[in-house]
Residue frames as qw, qx, qy, qz and C-alpha x, y, z in Angstrom:
[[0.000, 0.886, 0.463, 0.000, 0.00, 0.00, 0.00],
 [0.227, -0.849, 0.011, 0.477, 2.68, 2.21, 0.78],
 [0.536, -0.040, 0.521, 0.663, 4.53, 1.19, -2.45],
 [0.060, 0.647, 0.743, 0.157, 1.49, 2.25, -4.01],
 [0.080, -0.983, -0.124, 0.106, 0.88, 6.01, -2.61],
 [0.383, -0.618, 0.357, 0.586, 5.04, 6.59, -2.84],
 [0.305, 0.314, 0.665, 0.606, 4.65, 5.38, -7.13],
 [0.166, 0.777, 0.607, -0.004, 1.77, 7.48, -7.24],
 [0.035, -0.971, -0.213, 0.104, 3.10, 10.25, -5.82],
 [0.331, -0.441, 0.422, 0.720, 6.36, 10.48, -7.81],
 [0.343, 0.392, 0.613, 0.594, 4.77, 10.20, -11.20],
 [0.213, -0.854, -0.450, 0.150, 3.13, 13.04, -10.11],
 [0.307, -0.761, 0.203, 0.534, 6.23, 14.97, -9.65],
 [0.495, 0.052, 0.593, 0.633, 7.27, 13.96, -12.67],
 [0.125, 0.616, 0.566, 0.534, 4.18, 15.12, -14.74],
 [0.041, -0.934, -0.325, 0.139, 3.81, 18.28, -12.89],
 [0.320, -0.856, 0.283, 0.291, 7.60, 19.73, -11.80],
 [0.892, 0.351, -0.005, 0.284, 9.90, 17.40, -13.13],
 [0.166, 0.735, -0.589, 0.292, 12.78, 19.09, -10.97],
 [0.848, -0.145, -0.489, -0.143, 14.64, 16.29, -10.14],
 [0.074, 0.403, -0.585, 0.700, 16.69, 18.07, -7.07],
 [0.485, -0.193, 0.467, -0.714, 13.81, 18.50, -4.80],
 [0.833, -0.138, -0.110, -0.525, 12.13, 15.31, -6.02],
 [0.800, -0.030, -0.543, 0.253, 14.63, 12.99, -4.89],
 [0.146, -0.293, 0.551, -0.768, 14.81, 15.01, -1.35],
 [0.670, -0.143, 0.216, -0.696, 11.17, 14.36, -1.22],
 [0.913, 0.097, -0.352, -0.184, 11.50, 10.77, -2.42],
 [0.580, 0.033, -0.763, 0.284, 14.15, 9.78, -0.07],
 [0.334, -0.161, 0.458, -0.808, 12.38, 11.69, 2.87],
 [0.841, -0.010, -0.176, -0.512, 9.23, 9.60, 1.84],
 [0.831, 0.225, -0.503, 0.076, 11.35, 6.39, 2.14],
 [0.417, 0.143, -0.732, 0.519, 13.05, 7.13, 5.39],
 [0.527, -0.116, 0.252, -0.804, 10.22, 8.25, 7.02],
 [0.781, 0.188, -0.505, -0.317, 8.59, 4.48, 5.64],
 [0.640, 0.269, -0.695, 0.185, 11.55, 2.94, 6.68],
 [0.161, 0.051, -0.711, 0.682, 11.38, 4.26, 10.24],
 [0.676, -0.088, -0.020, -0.731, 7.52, 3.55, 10.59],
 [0.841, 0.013, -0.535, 0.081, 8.65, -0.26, 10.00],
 [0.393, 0.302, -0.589, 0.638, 11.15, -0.10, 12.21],
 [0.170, -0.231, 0.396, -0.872, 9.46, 1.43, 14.51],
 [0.752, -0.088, -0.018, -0.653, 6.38, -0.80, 14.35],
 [0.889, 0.006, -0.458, -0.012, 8.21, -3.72, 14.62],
 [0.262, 0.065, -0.766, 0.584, 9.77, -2.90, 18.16],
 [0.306, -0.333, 0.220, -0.865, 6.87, -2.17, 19.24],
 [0.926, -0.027, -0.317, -0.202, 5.13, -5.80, 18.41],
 [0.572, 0.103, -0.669, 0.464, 8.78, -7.24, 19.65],
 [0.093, -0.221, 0.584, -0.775, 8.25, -5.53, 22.90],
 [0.598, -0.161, 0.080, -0.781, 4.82, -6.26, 23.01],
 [0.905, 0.030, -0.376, -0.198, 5.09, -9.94, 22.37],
 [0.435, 0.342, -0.708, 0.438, 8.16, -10.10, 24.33],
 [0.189, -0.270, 0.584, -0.742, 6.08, -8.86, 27.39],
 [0.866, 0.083, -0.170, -0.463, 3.09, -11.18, 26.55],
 [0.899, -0.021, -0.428, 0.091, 5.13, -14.58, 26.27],
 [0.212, 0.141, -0.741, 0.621, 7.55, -13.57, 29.73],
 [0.538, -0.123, 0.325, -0.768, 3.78, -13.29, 31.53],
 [0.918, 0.056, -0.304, -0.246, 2.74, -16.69, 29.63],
 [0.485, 0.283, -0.685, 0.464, 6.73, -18.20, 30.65],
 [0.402, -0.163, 0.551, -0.713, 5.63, -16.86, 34.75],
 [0.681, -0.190, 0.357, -0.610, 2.57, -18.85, 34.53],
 [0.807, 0.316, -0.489, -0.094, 3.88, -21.98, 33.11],
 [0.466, 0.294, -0.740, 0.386, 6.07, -22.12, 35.37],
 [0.508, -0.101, 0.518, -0.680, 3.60, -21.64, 38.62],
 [0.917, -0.025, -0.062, -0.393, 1.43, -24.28, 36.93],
 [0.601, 0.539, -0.539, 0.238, 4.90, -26.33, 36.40],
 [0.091, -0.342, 0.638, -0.684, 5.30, -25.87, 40.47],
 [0.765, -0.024, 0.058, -0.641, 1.40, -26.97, 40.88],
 [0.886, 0.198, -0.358, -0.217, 2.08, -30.04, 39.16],
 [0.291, 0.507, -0.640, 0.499, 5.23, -30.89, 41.44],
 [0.399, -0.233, 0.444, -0.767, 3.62, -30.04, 44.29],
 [0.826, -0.011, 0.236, -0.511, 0.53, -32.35, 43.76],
 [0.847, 0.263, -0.452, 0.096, 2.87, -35.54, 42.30],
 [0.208, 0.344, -0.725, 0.560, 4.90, -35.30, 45.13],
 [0.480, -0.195, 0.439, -0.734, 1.67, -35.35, 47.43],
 [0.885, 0.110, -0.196, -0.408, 0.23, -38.30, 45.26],
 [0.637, 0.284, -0.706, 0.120, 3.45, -40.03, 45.74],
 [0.129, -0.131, 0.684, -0.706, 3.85, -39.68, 49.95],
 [0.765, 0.058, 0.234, -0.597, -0.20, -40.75, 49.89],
 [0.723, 0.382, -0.510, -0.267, 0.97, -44.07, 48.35],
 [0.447, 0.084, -0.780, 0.430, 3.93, -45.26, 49.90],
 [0.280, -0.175, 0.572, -0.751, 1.94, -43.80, 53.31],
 [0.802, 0.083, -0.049, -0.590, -1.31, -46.18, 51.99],
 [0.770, 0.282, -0.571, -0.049, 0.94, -48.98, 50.90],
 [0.094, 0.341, -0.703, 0.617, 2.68, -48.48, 54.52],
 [0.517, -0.105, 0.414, -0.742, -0.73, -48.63, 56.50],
 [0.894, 0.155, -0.158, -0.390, -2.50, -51.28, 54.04],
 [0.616, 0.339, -0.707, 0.082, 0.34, -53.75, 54.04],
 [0.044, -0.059, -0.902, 0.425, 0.52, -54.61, 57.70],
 [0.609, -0.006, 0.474, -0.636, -2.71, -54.78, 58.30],
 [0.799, 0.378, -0.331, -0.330, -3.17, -57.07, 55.19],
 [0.652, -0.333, 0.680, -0.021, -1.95, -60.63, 55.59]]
């Protein structure tokens, strides 16, 4: 789209002025102005996504802890069941 409005608006220069000083000022101003819109819009996503998946990473790991937590408890309720059930069993 932006290729689009920058073509446009040299041929323009062309068919009106056709000086070709000031239109390559304005054509590489157009272009670095572009360039640093990308730029610029892609740290902003990087940051944004960066802070998004270290808030996903955090709760992975708390669920990651959860899961620990309750396997360790399943195991100790075993052996403590197997402990209690076995002697009394014959």
């Amino acid at each position: 789209m932006s290729t689009m409005i920058f073509g446009y608006l040299s041929s323009l220069w062309f068919i009106s002025f056709g000086k070709s000083e000031m239109m390559w000022i304005i054509i590489s101003f157009v272009v670095y102005t572009l360039c640093l819109l990308h730029v610029l819009t892609v740290v902003i996503v990087f940051f944004c996504l960066k802070s998004h998946y270290f808030e996903l990473a955090e709760g992975l790991r708390h669920l990651k802890v959860q899961k620990n937590n309750i396997l360790e408890e399943y195991g100790n309720y075993k052996i403590n069941k197997n402990k209690f059930f076995g002697s009394r069993r014959r």
